[in-house]
N, C-alpha and C positions, 0 to 999 in steps of 0.2 A: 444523406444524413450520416453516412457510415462514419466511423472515426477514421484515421491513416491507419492506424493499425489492422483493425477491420479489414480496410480497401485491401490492404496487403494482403493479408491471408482470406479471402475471401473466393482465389480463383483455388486454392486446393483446398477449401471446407467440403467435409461430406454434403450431401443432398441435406441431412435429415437437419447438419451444426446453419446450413444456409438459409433452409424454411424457418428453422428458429430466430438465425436472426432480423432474416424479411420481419415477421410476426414482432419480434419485438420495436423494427421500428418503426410499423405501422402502428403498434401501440404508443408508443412515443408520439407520434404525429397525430393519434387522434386522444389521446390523455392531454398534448399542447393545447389542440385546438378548443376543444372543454374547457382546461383552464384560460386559457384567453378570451372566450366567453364567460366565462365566471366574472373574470377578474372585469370586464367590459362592465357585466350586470353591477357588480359592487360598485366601481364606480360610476356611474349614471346614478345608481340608488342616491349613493352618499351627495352628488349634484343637484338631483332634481328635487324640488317641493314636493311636498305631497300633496297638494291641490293639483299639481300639474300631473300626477301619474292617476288620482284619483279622476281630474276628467279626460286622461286620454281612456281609459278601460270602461269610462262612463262613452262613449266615444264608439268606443270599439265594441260594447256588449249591448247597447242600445238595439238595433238593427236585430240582435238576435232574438232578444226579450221581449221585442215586439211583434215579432213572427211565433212564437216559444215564451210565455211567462214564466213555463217553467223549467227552461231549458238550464240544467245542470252544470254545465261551465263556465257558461255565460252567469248564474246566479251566484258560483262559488266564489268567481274573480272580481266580480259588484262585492258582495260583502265582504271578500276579504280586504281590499281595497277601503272600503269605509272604516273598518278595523283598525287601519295603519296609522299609530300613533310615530312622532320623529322620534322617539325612543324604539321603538320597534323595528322604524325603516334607517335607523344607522346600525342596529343590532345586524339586520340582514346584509347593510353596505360592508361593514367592516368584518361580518365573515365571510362572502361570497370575497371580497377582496383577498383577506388572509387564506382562503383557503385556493382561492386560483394563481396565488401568487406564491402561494409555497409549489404549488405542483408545475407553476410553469417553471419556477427555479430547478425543479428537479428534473423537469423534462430535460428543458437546456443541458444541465452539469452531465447527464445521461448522454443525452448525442455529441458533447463535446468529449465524452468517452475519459471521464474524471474518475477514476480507480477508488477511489474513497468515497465516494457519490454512487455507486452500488448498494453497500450493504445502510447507507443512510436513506436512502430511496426505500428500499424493504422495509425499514423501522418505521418510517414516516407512511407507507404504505398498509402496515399493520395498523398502527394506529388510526388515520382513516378508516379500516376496517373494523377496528375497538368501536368506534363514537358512531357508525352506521350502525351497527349490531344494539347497542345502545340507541339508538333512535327507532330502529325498527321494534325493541321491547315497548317503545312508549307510546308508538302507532305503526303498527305491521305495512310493510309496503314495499311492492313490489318494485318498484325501482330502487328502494334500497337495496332488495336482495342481487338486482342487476349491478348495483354499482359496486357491490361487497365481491358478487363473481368475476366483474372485472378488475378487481384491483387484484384478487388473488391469484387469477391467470396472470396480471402484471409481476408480481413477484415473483410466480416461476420464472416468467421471462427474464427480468431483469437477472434472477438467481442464475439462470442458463449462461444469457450471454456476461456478467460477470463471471463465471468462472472461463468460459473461451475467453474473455481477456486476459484472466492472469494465464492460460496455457500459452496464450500467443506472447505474453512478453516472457515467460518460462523458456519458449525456443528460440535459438540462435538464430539469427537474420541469415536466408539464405544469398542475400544481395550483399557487393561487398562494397 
């Protein structure tokens, strides 16, 4: 995933400039894969009836409900499921789309080591953080506070290895 640039300076990066960028682009590859599951979920959403997601989860929580009538995830995914108006389930299609399709754009421009695609990754990464911090005021949740700590470790990252990229295009090629 490294960039050429990267590749190049990569056998004289110190230990600590190397773990950095390992980490970021293990961030990158699992920040993709999230967004390509998002973007998967948004489309199927925006695809599928909602009779048809309505009896596969009637499908899939049946077996539980009737071991457990009151089993807790199995009764949340029942009625929220009954819930799902198609104003509702294109509301969720068309953000889980927009928003794994913004972050898999970004992931890409990032491993293809696009210099301008840095500090727009951080804005768009803040902001991500704005509207989670905003969601968590209006129902506190612990996986928001996960997603909020991962996007903020991602912007150091990203912060890190953008600046070793502009150092590495700052030094003269020692290859001639």
């Amino acid at each position: 995933m490294s960039s050429p640039i990267a590749a190049r300076t990569e056998r004289t990066a110190s230990p600590r400039r190397r773990l950095i960028h390992r980490l970021f682009e293990a961030s990158l590859l699992f920040k993709g894969l999230f967004a390509g599951f998002e973007t998967l979920a948004g489309l199927t959403l925006l695809v599928t009836p909602g009779a048809a997601i309505l009896g596969l989860l009637d499908r899939v929580t049946a077996p539980e409900l009737a071991q457990d009538p009151r089993d807790l995830l199995a009764r949340t995914l029942l009625d929220a499921s009954q819930k799902l108006s198609i104003e509702t389930q294109h509301f969720y299609a068309l953000y889980l789309l927009t928003h794994g399709g913004v972050k898999l754009v970004m992931v890409l421009l990032l491993a293809r080591g696009m210099h301008w695609a840095y500090p727009v990754a951080m804005g768009v990464l803040a902001l991500f953080i704005a509207y989670q911090i905003h969601l968590f005021v209006l129902a506190p949740s612990a996986t928001l506070v996960a997603l909020s700590l991962f996007d903020v470790a991602m912007i150091w990252l990203v912060h890190a290895e953008w600046r070793g990229a502009r150092a590495r295009i700052a030094q003269p090629s020692t290859q001639g």
